[in-house]
Every structure is written in C-alpha cells, then in structure tokens.
C-alpha positions in Angstrom: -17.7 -30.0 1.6 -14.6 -32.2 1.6 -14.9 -36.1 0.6 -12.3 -39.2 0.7 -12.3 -37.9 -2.8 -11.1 -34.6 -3.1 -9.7 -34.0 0.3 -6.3 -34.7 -0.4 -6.3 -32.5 -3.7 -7.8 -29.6 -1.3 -6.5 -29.9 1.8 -3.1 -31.0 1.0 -3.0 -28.9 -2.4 -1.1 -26.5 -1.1 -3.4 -23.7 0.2 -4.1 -23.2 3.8 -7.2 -24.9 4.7 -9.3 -25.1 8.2 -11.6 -28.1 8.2 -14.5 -28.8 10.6 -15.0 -32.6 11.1 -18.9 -32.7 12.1 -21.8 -34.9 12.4 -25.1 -33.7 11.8 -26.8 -34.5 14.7 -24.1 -32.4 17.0 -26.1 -29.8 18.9 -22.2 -27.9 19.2 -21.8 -28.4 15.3 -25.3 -26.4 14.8 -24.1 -23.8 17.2 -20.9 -23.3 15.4 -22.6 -23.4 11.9 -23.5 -19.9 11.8 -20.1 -18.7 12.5 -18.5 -21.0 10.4 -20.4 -19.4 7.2 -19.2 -16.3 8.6 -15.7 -17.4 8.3 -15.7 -18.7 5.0 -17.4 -15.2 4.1 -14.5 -13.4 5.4 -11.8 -15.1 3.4 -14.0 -15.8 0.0 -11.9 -13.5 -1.9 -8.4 -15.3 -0.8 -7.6 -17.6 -3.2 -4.6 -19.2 -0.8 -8.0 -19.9 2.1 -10.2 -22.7 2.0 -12.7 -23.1 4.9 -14.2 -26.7 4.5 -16.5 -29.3 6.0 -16.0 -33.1 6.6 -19.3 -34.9 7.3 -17.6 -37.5 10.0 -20.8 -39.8 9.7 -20.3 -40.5 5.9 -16.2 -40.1 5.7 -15.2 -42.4 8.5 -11.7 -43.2 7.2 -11.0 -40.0 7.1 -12.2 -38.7 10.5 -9.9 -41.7 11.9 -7.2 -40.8 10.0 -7.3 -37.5 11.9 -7.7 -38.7 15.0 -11.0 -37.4 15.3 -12.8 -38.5 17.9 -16.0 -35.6 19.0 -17.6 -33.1 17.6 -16.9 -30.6 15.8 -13.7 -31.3 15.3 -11.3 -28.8 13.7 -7.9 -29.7 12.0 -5.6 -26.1 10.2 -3.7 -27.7 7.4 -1.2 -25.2 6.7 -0.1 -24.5 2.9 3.1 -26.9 1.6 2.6 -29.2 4.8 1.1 -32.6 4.6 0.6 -32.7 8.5 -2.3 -30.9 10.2 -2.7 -28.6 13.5 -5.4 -28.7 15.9 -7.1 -25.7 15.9 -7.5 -24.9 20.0 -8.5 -21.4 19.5 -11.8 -20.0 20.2 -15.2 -20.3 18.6 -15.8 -16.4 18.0 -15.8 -14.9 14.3 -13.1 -13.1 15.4 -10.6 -15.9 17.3 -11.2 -18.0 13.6 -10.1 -14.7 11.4 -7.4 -14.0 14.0 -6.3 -17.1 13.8 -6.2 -17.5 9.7 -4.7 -14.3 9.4 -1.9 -15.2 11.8 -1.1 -18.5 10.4 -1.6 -18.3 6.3 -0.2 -14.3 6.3 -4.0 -12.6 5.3 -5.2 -9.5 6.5 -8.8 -9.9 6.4 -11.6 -8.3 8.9 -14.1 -10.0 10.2 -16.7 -8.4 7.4 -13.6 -9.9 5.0 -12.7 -6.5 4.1 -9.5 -5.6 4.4 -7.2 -4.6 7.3 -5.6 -1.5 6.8 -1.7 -3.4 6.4 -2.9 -4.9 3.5 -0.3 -4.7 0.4 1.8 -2.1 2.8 5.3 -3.4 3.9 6.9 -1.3 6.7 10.4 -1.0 5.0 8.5 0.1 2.3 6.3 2.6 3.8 9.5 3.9 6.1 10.5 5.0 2.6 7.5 6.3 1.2 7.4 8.5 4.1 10.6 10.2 3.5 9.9 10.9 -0.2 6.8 12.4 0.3 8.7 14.6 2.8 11.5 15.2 0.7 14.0 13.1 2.2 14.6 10.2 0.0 13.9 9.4 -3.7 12.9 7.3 -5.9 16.0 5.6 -6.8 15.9 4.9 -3.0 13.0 2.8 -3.0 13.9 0.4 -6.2 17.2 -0.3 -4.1 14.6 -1.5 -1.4 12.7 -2.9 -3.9 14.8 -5.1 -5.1 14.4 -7.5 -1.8 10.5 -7.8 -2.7 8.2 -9.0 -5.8 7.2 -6.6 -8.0 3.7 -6.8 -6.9 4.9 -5.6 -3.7 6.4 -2.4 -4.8 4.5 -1.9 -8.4 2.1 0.8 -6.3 4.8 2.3 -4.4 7.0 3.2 -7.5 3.9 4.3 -9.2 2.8 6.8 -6.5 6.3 8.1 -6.1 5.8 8.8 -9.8 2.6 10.8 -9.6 4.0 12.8 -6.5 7.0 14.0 -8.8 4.6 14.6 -11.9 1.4 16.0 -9.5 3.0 17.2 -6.6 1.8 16.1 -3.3 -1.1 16.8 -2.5 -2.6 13.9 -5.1 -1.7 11.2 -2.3 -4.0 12.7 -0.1 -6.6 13.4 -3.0 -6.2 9.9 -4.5 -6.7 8.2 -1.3 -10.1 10.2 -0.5 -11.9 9.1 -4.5 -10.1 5.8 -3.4 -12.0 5.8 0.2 -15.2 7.2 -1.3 -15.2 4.8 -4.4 -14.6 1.6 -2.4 -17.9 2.4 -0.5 -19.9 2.1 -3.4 -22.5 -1.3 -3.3 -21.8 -2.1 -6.6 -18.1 -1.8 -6.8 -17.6 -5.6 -7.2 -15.1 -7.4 -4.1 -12.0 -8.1 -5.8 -12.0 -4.5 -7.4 -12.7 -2.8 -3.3 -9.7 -5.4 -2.3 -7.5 -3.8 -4.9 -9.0 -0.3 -4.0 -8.4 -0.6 -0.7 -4.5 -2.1 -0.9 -4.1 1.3 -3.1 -5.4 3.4 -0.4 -3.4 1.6 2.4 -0.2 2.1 0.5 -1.1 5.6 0.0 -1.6 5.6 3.4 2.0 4.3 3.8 3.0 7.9 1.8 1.4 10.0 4.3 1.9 8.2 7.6 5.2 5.8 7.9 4.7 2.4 9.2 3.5 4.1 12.6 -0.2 3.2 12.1 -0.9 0.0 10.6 -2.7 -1.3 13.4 -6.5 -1.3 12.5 -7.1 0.3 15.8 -5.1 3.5 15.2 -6.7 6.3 13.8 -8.6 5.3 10.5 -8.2 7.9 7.8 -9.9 6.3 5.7 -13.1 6.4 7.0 -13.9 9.1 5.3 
C-alpha cells in the first residue's frame, strides 16, 4: 500500500510499478480485488515489478495529482520515467500479466511461472542450434556474446561446454532432471525461476528460436 510518503521512493524509484487508486467502498474496486492479488502473485519474484494500492479516500493529494477522478483507477509508471500511463487494458489476470510483461520486458505466466522465452535470446539460440548440430562453435557464440551481458550468455557458453566434454545427448538429459526437479513443491521460487531459465536455454540447444511461443509444443512438460 502506497502513501504520500513513500510513493515517490516506489513508484518513481525506478522499477515499473502498476498502481490501483481505490476507495473502499467501490463495489468495482471489490470486484477487481481478487484479481489484483493474483497479479501481484504473478510477478512476486521480479524484483523490477511492483503492483501497489493507493487508498484515494485517505491520500487525496495524491489521487488529484493523478488526475484521478473514479474508481479504481489505474496509473503504469514505467521504470526511469517520472510520468505515468493510464492503464486502458482489460480487467482479466491475463490482460494485467500481458500487459506487465509487454511494457517492463518480463516473461511471467499467469501462475507467475515462467514463460518458456525466459533467459533465451533468439540470436543466441540461432547459434546454439547450430553447435549442437555441428555447424558452429563455440568461439562463434562469444563473438555474439560480446553484444549481450554476461548473464545473458553465462548458460549458453556453459552448455556448449558440457556438449564438447558429454556429448549431446546431456542437453536433452539435463533438461528432463531440470523439468522433473522444478516440479517438486518444495523446490523454493527463485531456485524453479533459475531452473526453469536453464531448461529454456537448453531448450534453445535443441530447437532454434522457432518455438518460443508458450503455445508451441511444450517439451517440457514432461
């Protein structure tokens, strides 16, 4: 819950922020409530996401700052800008997580898992591909890599190195005890997040950038 206190350290700090200006008598503002948990569910584990409330009744300054003028109100403040966007979209789980992912770059789901592009790039996996079939190597890739962060790469370098030292069928055997592992309930959420970016870059190995859509065939529902 964002006050006249700490809303310009939050929602102008420099992380992307959606902020619901309500009033707690709003019958539309109980409605959304549900689905507005859900939201803040879905991106708890992105550090760069806030999803915050502004109770319009007590912070009248700031709701006419904003403009606001009915309930529930909702204002995007996007990361590195001090002016905010109306958010016109829908009211679905889905049209908010759409919507976040679109604007601030994350690749949630609507169960805030990740989406299968997470931590895969398709120059990247263009590459990967054609190592693992044996038509470009690894000095190939650090060229490429030298237009990203290391973070970016660090797991495509190291699985080119286990296919040299393990040949490759470990892609496809690391990904399955990735897939399996991440299903476990007490794997904790930032550990399946990095689990899962592992698998999707493996992923990259086997398939090319050809089937990064979450719709497309999902190997690893295993």
């Amino acid at each position: 819950k964002l006050t006249s206190s700490n809303f310009d350290e939050i929602a102008l700090g420099g992380k992307n922020v959606l902020v619901e200006f309500y009033a707690p008598w709003c019958g539309h503002c109980k409605q959304l409530a549900p689905t507005y948990e859900q939201v803040a569910g879905a991106f708890e584990q992105e550090d760069s996401v806030v999803i915050a409330k502004v109770d319009a009744t007590e912070e009248g300054d700031l709701a006419s700052k904003y403009g606001v003028s009915g309930y529930p109100t909702l204002k995007y403040f996007p990361a590195g800008k001090k002016d905010a966007v109306d958010y016109k979209g829908g009211r679905s789980l889905k049209n908010f997580v759409d919507y976040i992912n679109d604007q601030a770059g994350t690749r949630r789901k609507e169960d805030g898992t990740l989406a299968r592009a997470a931590g895969r790039i398709p120059e990247l996996d263009t590459i990967a591909n054609d190592i693992y079939n044996d038509k470009k190597s690894l000095s190939d890739l650090q060229t490429a890599c030298k237009g990203y962060s290391t973070d970016e790469c660090k797991y495509y370098i190291k699985y080119t190195n286990k296919i040299s030292d393990k040949g490759k069928e470990y892609v496809t055997k690391e990904r399955d005890r990735l897939a399996k592992t991440s299903k476990s309930s007490s794997i904790k959420k930032d550990k399946r997040d990095n689990m899962i970016i592992r698998m999707n870059v493996l992923n990259g190995f086997l398939e090319g950038p050809e089937f990064m859509d979450d719709k497309s065939k999902d190997k690893e529902e295993l």
